[in-house]
C-alpha positions as CSV (number, residue, x, y, z in Angstrom):
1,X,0.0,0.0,0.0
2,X,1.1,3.9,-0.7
3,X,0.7,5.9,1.8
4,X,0.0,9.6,0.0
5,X,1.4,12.3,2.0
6,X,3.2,14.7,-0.2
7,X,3.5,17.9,0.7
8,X,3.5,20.5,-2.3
9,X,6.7,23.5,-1.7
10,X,4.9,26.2,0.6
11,X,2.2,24.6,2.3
12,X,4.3,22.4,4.9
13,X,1.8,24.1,7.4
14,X,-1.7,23.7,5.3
15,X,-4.3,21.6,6.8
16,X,-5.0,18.2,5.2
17,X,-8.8,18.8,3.5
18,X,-8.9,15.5,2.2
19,X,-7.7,12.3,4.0
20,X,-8.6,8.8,3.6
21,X,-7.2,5.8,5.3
22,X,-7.2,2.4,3.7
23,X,-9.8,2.8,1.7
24,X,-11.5,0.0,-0.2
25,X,-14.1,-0.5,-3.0
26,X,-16.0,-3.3,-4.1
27,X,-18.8,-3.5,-6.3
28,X,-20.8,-7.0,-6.8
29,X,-22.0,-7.5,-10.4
30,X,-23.7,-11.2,-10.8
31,X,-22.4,-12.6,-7.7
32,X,-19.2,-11.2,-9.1
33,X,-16.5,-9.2,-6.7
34,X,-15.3,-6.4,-8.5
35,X,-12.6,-4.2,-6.6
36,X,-12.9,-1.1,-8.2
37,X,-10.1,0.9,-5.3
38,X,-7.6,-1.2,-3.2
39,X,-6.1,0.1,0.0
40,X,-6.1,3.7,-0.8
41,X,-4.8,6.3,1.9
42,X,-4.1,10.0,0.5
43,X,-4.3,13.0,2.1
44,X,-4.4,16.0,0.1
45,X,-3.7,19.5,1.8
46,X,-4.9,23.2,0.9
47,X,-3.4,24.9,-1.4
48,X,-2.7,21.8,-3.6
49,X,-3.8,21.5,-7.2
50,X,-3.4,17.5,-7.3
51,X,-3.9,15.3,-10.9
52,X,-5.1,11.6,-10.3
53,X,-3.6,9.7,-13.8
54,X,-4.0,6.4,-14.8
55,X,-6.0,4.6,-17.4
56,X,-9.6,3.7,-17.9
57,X,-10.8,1.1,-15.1
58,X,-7.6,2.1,-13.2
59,X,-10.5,3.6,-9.9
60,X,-9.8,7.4,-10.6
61,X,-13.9,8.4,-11.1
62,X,-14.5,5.9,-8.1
63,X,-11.9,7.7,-6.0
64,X,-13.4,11.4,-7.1
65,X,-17.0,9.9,-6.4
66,X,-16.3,8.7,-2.7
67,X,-14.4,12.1,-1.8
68,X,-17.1,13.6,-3.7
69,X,-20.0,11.8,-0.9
70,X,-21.6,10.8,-4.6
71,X,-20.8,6.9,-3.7
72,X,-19.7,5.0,-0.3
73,X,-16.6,3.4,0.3
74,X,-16.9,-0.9,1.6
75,X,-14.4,-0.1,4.4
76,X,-11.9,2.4,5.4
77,X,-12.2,6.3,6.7
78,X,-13.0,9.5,4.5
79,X,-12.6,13.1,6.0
80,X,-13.0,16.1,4.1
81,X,-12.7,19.3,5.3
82,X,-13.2,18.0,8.6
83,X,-15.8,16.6,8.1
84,X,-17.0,12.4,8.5
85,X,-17.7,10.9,5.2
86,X,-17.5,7.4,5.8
87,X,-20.9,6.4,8.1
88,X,-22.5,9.5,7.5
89,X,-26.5,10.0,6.9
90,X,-27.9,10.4,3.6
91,X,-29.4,14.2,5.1
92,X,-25.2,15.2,6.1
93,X,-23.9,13.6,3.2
94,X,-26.5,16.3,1.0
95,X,-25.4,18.8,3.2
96,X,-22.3,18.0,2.7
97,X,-22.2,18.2,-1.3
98,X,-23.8,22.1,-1.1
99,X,-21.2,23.0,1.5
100,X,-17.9,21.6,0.8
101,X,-17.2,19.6,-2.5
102,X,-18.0,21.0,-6.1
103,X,-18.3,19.0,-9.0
104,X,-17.1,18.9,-13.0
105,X,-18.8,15.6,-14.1
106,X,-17.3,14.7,-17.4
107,X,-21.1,13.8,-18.7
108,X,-21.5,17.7,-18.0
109,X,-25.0,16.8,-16.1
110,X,-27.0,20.1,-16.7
111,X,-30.4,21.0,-16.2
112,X,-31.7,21.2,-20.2
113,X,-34.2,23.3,-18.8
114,X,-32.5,25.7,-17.8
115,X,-30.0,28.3,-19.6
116,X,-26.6,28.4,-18.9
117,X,-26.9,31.2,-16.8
118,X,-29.7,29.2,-14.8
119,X,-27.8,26.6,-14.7
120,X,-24.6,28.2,-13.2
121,X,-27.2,30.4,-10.4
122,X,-28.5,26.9,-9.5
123,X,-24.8,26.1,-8.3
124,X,-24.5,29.0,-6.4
125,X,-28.2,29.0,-4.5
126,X,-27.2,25.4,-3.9
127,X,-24.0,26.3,-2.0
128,X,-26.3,29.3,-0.5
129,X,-23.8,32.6,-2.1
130,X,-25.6,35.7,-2.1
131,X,-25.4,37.8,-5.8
132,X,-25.9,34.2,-7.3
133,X,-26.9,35.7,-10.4
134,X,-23.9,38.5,-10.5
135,X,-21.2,35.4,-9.4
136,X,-23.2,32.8,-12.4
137,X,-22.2,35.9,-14.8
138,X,-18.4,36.5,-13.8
139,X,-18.0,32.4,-13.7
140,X,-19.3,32.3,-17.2
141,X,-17.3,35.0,-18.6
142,X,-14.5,33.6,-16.8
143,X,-14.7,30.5,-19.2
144,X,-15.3,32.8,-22.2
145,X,-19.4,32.0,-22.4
146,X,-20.5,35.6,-22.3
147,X,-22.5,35.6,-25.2
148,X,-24.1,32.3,-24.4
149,X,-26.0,33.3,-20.9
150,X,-29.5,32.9,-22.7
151,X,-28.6,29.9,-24.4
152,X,-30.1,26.2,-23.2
153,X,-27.7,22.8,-23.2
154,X,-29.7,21.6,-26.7
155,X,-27.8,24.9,-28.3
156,X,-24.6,24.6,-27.1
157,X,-21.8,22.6,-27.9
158,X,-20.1,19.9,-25.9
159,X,-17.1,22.1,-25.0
160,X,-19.4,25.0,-24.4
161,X,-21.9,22.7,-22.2
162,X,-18.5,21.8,-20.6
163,X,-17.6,25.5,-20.0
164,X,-20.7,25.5,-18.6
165,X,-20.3,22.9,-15.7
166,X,-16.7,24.4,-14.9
167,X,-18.7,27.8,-14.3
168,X,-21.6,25.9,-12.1
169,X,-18.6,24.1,-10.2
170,X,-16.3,27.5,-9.7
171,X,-19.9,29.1,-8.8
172,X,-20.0,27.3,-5.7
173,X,-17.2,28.8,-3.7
174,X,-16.3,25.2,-2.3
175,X,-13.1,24.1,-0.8
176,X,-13.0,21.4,-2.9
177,X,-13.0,21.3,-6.8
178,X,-13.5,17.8,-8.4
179,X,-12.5,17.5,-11.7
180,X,-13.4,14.4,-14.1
181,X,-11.8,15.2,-17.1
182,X,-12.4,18.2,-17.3
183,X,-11.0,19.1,-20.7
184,X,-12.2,16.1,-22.5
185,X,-14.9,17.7,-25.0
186,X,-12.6,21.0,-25.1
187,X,-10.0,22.2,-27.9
188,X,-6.3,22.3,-26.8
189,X,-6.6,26.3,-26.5
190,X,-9.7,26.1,-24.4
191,X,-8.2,23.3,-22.5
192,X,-5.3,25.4,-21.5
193,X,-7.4,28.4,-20.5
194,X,-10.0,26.6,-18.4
195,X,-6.7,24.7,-16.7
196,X,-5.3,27.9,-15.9
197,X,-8.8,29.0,-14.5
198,X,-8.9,25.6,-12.1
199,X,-5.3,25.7,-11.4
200,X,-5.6,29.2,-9.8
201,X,-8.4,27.9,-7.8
202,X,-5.8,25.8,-5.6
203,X,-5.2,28.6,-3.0
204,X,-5.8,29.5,0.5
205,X,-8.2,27.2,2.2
206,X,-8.8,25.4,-1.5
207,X,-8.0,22.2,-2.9
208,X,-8.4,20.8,-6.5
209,X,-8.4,17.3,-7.3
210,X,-8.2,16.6,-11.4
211,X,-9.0,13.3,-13.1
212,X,-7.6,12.5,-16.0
213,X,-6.1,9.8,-18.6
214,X,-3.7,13.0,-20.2
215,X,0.2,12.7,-18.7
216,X,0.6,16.4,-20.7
217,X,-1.8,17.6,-18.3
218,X,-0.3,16.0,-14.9
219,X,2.6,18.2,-15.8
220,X,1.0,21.3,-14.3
221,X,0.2,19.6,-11.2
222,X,2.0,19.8,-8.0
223,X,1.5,16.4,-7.6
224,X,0.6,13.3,-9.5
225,X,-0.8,10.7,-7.7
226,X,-1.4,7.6,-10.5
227,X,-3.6,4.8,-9.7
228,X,-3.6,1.6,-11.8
229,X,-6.1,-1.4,-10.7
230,X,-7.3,0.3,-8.0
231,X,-4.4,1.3,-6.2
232,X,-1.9,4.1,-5.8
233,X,1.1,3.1,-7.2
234,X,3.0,6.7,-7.4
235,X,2.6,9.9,-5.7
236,X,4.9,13.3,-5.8
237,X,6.1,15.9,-8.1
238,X,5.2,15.6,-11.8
239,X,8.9,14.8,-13.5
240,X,10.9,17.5,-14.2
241,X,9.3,19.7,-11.8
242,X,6.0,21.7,-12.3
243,X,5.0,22.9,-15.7
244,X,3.1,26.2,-16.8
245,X,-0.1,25.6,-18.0
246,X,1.0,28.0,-21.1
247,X,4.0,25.6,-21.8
248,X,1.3,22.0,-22.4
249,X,1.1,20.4,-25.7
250,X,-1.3,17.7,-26.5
C-alpha cells in the first residue's frame, strides 16, 4: 500500500482537507467481486492542485466519487474538510455536497431546462452565495461564455456545455474542486485556459483534485498521484518539476 502524503513546496503548514485511510471498494456484479479501489490512503492539503492519472478502469472516477460523498466506500475512513464521510446519513452527506465539495462531471449533467446562466445560479443557490446571479455571470465569462448566458444545453456545444459545468462548479465557492476530465470535449486552446482558471483555484483554504487519462496535463500539477487497478502506485512531483499551464502540448 502507498501511503499519500506529499507535501507540495509552501504549504508544509496547510491543513489536510482530504484524507482517507485504507480505503476500499468493491462492487458485486452477478455474484461477481469487482474491486474497483484497493487500500487507498491519500491526504491532500490546501493549497494543492493535485492530478489523479491512470488509465480507464484504473479507480480514478470511483476515487473522485467517494471524496465527492456521490458513492460509499466498503471499508476504510474519508474526511474532508473536517468533516466524517464514511458512516454518515444520507441528510449530512446532502449537506455535505452544497457546503464543501463542487463538482465537473465529465457527462456535463446540466439541467436542459435551464439556460446556462440558470444553470450556473443553480450552483450558487445550492451552496447558498448571495449575488448568485452576479457570481453565475463572472464564472461564465470567466470561461469565455458571455454571449451564451441565454442559451439552453440543446444549443450549445459539448465544449461549451463543458464550460458551462466548470462555471456551475467555480460558482459554488467550495473548498474542494472535483474535476473528471475536465478538458475532454474542449479544444487544446480552451483546455489550456479553463486549466489555468482551475489551477488558480488551488489557493488558501482550497484544494483541486483533477482526473484524467492525459500525462501532458499531470505536468501542471503539484502532484501526481497515479492509480492503476485500484491502487496508488505513485505519488509526488510531476517529473521534471511543475510545468506552466501556457507551456502544455497535447
Amino acid at each position: 500500500m502507498v501511503t499519500s502524503s506529499v507535501v507540495s513546496p509552501g504549504s508544509a503548514v496547510a491543513p489536510a482537507l482530504i484524507e482517507l485511510r485504507d480505503v476500499n471498494r468493491v462492487y458485486r456484479l452477478d455474484g461477481l467481486a469487482v474491486v474497483a479501489l484497493s487500500g487507498v490512503s491519500l491526504s491532500v492539503r490546501a493549497g494543492e492542485f493535485v492530478v489523479v492519472l491512470g488509465p480507464s478502469g484504473s479507480g480514478k472516477t470511483t476515487l473522485l466519487n467517494l471524496v465527492g460523498g456521490l458513492d460509499a466506500a466498503t471499508s476504510g475512513e474519508i474526511r474532508v474538510a473536517g468533516h466524517p464521510v464514511t458512516g454518515a446519513s444520507r441528510g449530512q452527506l446532502a449537506e455535505y455536497r452544497r457546503r464543501t465539495t463542487s463538482f465537473v462531471f465529465q457527462t456535463f449533467n446540466l439541467f436542459p431546462g435551464l439556460t446556462a446562466l440558470e444553470n450556473v445560479e443553480f450552483g450558487a443557490e445550492a451552496a447558498g452565495r448571495k449575488d448568485a446571479s452576479a457570481i453565475a455571470r463572472q464564472r461564465l465569462a470567466e470561461v469565455g461564455l458571455t454571449d451564451r448566458v441565454d442559451h439552453f444545453p440543446h444549443q450549445l456545444s459539448g465544449g461549451e456545455q463543458q464550460r458551462v459545468a466548470i462555471a456551475r462548479a467555480l460558482a459554488t465557492g467550495n473548498p474542494i474542486l472535483l474535476a473528471d476530465e475536465p478538458t475532454g470535449e474542449l479544444d487544446f486552446q480552451t483546455g489550456v485556459a479553463i486549466l489555468e482558471l482551475l489551477r488558480a483555484q488551488a489557493t488558501g483554504d482550497r484544494a483541486v483534485l483533477v482526473v484524467t487519462h492525459n500525462r501532458e496535463i499531470a505536468r501542471a500539477a503539484d502532484r501526481v498521484v497515479e492509480l492503476s487497478s485500484g491502487r496508488i502506485v505513485g505519488d509526488g512531483a510531476p517529473a521534471g518539476g511543475r510545468a506552466a499551464v501556457a507551456d502544455l502540448r497535447w
